[in-house]
C-alpha positions as CSV (number, residue, x, y, z in Angstrom):
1,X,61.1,132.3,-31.4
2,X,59.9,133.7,-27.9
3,X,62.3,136.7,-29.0
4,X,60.0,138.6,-31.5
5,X,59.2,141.0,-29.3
6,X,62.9,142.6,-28.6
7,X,63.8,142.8,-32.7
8,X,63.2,146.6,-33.6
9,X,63.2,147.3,-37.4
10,X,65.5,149.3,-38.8
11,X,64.6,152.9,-39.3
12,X,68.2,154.8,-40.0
13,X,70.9,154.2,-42.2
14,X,74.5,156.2,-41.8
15,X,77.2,155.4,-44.1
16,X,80.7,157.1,-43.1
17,X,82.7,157.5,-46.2
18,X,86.6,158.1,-45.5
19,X,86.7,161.3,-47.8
20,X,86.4,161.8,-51.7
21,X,89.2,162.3,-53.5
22,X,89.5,165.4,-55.8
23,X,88.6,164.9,-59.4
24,X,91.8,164.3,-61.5
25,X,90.9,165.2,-65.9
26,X,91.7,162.3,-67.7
27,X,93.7,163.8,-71.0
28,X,93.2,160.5,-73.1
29,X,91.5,157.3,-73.5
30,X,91.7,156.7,-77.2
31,X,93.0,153.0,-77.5
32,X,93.6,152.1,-81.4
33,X,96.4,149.7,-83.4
34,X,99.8,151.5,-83.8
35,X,101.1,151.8,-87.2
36,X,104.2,154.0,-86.0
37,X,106.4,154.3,-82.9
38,X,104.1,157.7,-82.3
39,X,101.0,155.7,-82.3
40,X,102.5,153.2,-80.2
41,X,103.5,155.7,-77.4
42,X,100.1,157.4,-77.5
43,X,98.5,153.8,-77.5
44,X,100.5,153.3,-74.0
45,X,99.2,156.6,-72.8
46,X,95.7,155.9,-73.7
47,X,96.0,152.1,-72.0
48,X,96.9,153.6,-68.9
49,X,94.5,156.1,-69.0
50,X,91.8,153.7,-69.0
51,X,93.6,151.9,-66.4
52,X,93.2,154.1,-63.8
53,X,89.5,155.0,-65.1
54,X,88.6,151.6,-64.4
55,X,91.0,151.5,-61.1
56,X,88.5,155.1,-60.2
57,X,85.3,153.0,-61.0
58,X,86.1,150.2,-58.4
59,X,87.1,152.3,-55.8
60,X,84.3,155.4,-55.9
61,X,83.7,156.1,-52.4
62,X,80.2,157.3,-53.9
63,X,80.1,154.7,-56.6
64,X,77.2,151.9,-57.6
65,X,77.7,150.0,-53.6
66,X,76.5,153.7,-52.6
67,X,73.9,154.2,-54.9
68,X,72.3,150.8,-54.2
69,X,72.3,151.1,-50.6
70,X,70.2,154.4,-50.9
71,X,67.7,153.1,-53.4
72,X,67.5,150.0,-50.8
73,X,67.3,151.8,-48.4
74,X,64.7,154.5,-50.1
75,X,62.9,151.0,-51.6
76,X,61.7,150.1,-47.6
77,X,61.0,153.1,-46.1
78,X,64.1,153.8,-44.4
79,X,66.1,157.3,-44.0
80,X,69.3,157.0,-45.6
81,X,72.6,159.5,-44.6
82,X,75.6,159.1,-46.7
83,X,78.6,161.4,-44.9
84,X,81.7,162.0,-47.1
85,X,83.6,165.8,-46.8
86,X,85.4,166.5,-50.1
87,X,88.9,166.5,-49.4
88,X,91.8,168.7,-51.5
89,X,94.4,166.4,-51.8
90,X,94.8,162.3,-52.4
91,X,95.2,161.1,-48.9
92,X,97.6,157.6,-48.3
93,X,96.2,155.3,-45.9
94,X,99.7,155.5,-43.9
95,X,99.4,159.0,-44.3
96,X,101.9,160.7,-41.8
97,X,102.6,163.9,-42.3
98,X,100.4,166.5,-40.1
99,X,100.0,169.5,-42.7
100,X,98.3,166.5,-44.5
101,X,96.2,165.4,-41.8
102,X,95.3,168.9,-40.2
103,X,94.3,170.0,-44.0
104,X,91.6,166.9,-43.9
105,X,90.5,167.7,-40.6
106,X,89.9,171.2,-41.6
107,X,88.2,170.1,-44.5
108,X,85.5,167.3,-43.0
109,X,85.1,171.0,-40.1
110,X,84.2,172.6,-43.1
111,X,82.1,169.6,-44.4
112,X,80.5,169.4,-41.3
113,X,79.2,173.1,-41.0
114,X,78.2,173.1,-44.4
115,X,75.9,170.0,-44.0
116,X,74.8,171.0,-40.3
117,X,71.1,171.0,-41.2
118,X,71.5,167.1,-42.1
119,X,73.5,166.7,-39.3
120,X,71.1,168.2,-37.0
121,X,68.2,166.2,-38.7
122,X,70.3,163.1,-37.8
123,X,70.9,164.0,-34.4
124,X,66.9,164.0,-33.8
125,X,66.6,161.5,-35.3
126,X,68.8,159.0,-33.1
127,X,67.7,161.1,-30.1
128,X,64.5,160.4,-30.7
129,X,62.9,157.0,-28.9
C-alpha cells in the first residue's frame, strides 16, 4: 500500500507485429449439396476454400485482438502504435533461406522509411520524461 507513489500510468502502447502476409484471392466459397461427381469436386473446392478463410480470420496479424487493443487503448486516453511492414512473400517460422530473409529485411527498411514520421513521433515520445 505504501507503494502508490512509484506506479506510473500507462501513457504508450507499441504492438510489434511479425509482418503481414500478402493478400491471396480466394476463387470460391460456394458450399451447396452435390447432385453430380462435378458438383461434388467443386463442393471440395469451395470447403476448402472456406477453410483457409476461416484459418486467415484466426490468424490476422491485424485482426479483431488488434482492433480491440486500439479502441482500448483510444477508450483511456492512451497513444496506441501498431508496427507491421507488408511483406511480399508467406514467410515460415523456420524460415532459412537468406534470399528469403534479406527480401523481409529489405521490406520492414522500406516499411520503416515510409512510416518514419510515426517513428519519429514514437521516438519523442519515449524520450520524453
Amino acid at each position: 500500500m505504501g507503494q502508490a507513489n512509484k506506479v506510473k500510468k500507462l501513457s504508450i502502447v507499441v504492438s510489434l507485429g511479425t509482418g503481414r502476409s500478402p493478400q491471396v484471392p480466394v476463387t470460391c466459397v460456394d458450399v451447396f449439396r452435390p447432385s453430380n461427381p462435378w458438383e461434388l469436386a467443386k463442393t471440395v473446392f469451395g470447403a476448402k476454400e472456406l477453410g483457409k478463410m476461416v484459418v486467415d480470420c484466426c490468424t490476422d496479424p491485424d485482426g479483431r485482438a488488434v482492433d480491440r487493443a486500439r479502441a482500448w487503448c483510444e477508450m483511456v486516453g492512451i497513444q496506441y502504435f501498431r508496427l507491421n511492414p507488408q511483406l511480399g512473400t508467406d514467410i515460415m517460422l523456420d524460415e532459412v533461406s537468406d534470399t528469403v530473409l534479406v527480401n523481409a529485411l529489405w521490406e520492414t527498411e522500406v516499411y520503416i522509411y515510409e512510416h518514419r514520421e510515426e517513428f519519429q513521433k514514437l521516438i519523442q515520445l519515449l524520450l520524453s520524461p
